[in-house]
Every structure is written in C-alpha cells, then in structure tokens.
C-alpha positions in Angstrom: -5.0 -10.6 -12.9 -6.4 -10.5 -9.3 -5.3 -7.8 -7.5 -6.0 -6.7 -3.3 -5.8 -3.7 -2.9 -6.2 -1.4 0.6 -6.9 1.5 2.0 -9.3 1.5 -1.5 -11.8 4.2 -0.3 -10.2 7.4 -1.2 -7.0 9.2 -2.6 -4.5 6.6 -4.4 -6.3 3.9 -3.0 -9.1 4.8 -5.3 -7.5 5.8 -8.3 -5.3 2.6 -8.6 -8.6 0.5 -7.8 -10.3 2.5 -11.0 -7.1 2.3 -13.1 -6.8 -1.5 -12.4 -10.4 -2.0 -13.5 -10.2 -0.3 -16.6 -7.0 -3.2 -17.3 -9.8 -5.4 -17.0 -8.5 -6.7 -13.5 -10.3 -8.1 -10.6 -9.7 -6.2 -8.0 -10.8 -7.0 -3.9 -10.7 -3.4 -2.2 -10.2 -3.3 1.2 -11.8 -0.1 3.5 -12.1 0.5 6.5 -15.8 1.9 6.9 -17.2 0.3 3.6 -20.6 1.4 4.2 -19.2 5.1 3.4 -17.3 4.5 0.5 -19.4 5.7 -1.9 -17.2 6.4 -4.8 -15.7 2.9 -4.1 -18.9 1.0 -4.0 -19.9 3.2 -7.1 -17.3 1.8 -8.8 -17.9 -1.8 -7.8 -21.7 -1.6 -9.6 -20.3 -0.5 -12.3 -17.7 -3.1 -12.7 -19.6 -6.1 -13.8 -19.0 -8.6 -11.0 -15.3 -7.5 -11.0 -14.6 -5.1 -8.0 -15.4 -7.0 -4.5 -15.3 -3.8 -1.5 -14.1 -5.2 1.8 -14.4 -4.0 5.4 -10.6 -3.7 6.7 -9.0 -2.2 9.0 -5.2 -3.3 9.2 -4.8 -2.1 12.3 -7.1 -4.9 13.8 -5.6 -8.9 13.5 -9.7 -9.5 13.5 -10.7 -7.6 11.0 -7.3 -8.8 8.5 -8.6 -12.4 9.1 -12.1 -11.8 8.0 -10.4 -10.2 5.2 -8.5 -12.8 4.1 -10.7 -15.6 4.6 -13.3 -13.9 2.5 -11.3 -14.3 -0.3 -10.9 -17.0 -2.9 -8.6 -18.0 -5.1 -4.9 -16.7 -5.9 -3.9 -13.5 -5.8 -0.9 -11.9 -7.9 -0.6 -8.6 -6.5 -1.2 -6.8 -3.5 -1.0 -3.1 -3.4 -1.0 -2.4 0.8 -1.9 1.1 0.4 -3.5 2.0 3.4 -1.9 4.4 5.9 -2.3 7.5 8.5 -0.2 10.5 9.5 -0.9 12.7 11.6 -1.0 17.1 11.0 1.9 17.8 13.8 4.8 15.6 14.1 7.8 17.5 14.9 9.5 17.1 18.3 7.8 19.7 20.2 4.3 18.6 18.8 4.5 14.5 18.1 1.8 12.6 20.3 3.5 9.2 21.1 0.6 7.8 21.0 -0.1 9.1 17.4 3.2 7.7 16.7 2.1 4.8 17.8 -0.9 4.4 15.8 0.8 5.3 12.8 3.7 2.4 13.4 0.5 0.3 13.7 -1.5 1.1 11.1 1.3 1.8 8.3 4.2 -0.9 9.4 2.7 -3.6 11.2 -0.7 -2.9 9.1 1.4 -3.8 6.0 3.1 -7.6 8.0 -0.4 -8.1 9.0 -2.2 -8.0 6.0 0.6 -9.5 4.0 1.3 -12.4 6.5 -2.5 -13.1 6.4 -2.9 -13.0 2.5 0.7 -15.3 1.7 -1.5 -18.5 1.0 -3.4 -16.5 -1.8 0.2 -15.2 -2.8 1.7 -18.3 -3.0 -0.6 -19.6 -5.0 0.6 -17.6 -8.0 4.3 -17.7 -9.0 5.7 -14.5 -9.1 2.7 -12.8 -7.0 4.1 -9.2 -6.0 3.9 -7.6 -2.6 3.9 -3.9 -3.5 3.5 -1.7 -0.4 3.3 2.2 -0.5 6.0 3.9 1.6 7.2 7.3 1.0 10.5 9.2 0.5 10.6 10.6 4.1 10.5 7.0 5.1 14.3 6.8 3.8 17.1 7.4 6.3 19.8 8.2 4.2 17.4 11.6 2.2 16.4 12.8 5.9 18.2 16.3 5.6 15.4 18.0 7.1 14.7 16.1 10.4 11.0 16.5 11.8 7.8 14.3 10.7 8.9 11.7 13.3 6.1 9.4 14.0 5.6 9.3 9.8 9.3 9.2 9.3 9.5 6.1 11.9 6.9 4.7 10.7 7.5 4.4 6.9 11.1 3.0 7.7 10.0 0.4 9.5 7.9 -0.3 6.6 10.6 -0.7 4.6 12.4 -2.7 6.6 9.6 -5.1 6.8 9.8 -5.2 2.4 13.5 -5.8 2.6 13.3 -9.3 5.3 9.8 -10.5 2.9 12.3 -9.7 -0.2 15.0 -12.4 1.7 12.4 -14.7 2.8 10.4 -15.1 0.0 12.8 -15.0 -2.5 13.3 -18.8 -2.9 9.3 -19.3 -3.3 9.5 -16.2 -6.5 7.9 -13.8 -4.5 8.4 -10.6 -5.0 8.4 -7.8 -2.4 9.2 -4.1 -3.0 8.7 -0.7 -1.0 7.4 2.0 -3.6 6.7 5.6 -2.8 3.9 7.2 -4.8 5.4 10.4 -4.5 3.9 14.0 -3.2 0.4 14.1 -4.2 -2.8 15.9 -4.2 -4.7 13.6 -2.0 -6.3 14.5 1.7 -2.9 13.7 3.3 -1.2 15.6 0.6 -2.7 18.5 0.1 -3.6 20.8 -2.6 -0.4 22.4 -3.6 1.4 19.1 -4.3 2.9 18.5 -7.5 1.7 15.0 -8.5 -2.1 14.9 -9.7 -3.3 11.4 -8.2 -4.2 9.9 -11.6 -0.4 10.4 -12.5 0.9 8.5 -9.1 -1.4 5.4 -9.7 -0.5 5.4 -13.2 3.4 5.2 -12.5 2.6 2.9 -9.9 0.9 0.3 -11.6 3.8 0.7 -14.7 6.3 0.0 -12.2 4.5 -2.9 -10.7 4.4 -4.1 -14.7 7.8 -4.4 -15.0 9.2 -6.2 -11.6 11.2 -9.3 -11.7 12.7 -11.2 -9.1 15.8 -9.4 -9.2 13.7 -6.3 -8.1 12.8 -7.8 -5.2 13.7 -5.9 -1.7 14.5 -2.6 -3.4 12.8 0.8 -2.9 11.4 2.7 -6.3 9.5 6.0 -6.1 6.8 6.0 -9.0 8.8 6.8 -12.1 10.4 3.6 -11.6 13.8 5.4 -9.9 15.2 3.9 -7.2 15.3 5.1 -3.9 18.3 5.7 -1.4 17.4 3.4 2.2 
C-alpha cells in the first residue's frame, strides 16, 4: 500500500510513518524542514528504498505542488497529520493572528494538500482521506469553552471531511475526520494518557476497517464515533 503521510517529522507523525513501515508499506513523508528530521530520515535509510521524506509545508500552495508533483503513482491513503496550536488560546490570551495560522495550517493545510494529491487518489478505488482532528474540534462536546483558535480550527477541519465525504462519494472515496486522542507528544504533553505508539496503532486499525459507508463520519482512535 502507498501511503502520504504529513507532518511526518515528529510525534504521531512519526510513529504512524514507523508503524506503516514495519506493514511493509510505502510510505512518502511529508516535513516541513526535512533537512532536521533526523529520526525521519533515519528511518528512510533504514527502509530499503521504501520511505521517500518530503519538504512540505501545507501552509504554502508552492510548497503542496512540489509535493505532489514529486510523486508517482497512486496513492491509497493519506494520513494529513500535520497541524499547530498555539500555548494560550483562551479569550483574554488568543492572538488572532495565531488563530489565523492555525485555520491555515490545520484546515486549509488539510483542502490543500488533499485537493493537490486527488489525481494520485483517484487512481486507486477506495483510496482513504484520513485527516487528524481532535475532540475539542467537535461543537456539540465543547462544555468547557476556551482553546478558540484550536477549537475553530479543527471544526473547520471537519467540516472540510464531511463536503469531500459528499463529493467524493460517487468516485469510492473515502473521507473521514479521526482524532488521535490526548497524547504524549510535544503538543500534548507529558501527563497525557495515550502513549504515542498506542494512538498510531488505533489509528492505522481504524483506517483498516473503513468502507464507503464510513465515509464523512468523525471516529476518535478506538474506532468510536464522535459527536459533530
């Protein structure tokens, strides 16, 4: 299976890019500042031709296209993992233009690498479209309020899932929002209760079993599904 995979470099990124390789996947990784993904490019040496690293930053249409025309063939999944949140994001301390970056970077990062990559996608029937969203993304679980620019900007990541679920549907695409849960990454932090290896693990398990009918809803990575 060839799998794209972004945001690669670190945290979940990195684990599902080891995880997929030991499946005996192909996997193309997309970074941001390749040249200092060690671990990454580590991994790629010792992969035997099967891990390609990729600068990428979705936040740039010039650097998506590169992307995507440096690729060949089909590809049945892609896993648009890359995002950003900032430390301080309740009303008193959100930056609006942090907000900003983050809509950019985790919504529109998402449409833009997934509008650039749907030749590849279509070349494989039944390609999948995962992106990773998050539970404070949904609008009917926010009992808490605060975490705006995230919040915003993981529901209108889901959004985006749920109008590629409708328009792709007739080709057998299939397009899901997935939230990897609380996890001790960077943006995480230490005391979360989901070791990293366990979130890619469910992730990729989930991915496993998706069918078309799947297609536009919201799991987290046990494979239960999320209120919108």
């Amino acid at each position: 299976m060839n799998l794209v995979i972004t945001g690669a470099n670190r945290g979940i990124g990195l684990e599902l890019t080891r995880q997929s390789l030991a499946r005996g996947n192909t996997v193309h990784a997309g970074a941001r500042d390749a040249a200092q993904a060690r671990e990454l490019t580590g991994l790629a040496g010792a992969s035997g031709g099967r891990l390609h690293v990729h600068a990428l930053d979705v936040a740039s249409d010039e650097s998506v296209r590169a992307f995507a025309a440096a690729l060949t063939g089909p590809v049945d999944l892609l896993i648009n993992n890359a995002g950003l949140r900032t430390r301080r994001d309740d009303i008193e301390g959100v930056s609006l233009e942090d907000a900003l970056q983050m809509l950019q970077v985790n919504a529109l990062g998402t449409l833009r690498v997934t509008r650039a990559l749907l030749p590849r996608l279509r070349e494989t029937r039944g390609a999948k479209i995962a992106s990773l969203s998050s539970g404070l993304g949904s609008i009917a679980d926010n009992t808490s309020g605060g975490s705006y620019g995230y919040r915003m900007s993981k529901a209108a990541l889901n959004m985006a899932m749920r109008s590629l679920a409708q328009d792709l549907r007739g080709e057998g695409l299939i397009a899901v929002a997935i939230s990897p849960g609380w996890v001790q990454t960077d943006m995480g932090g230490s005391s979360a209760p989901t070791q990293v290896s366990e979130s890619a693990a469910g992730l990729l398990a989930v991915l496993d079993r998706l069918t078309l009918p799947d297609s536009g809803s919201f799991f987290d990575f046990r494979g239960e599904r999320i209120a919108w």
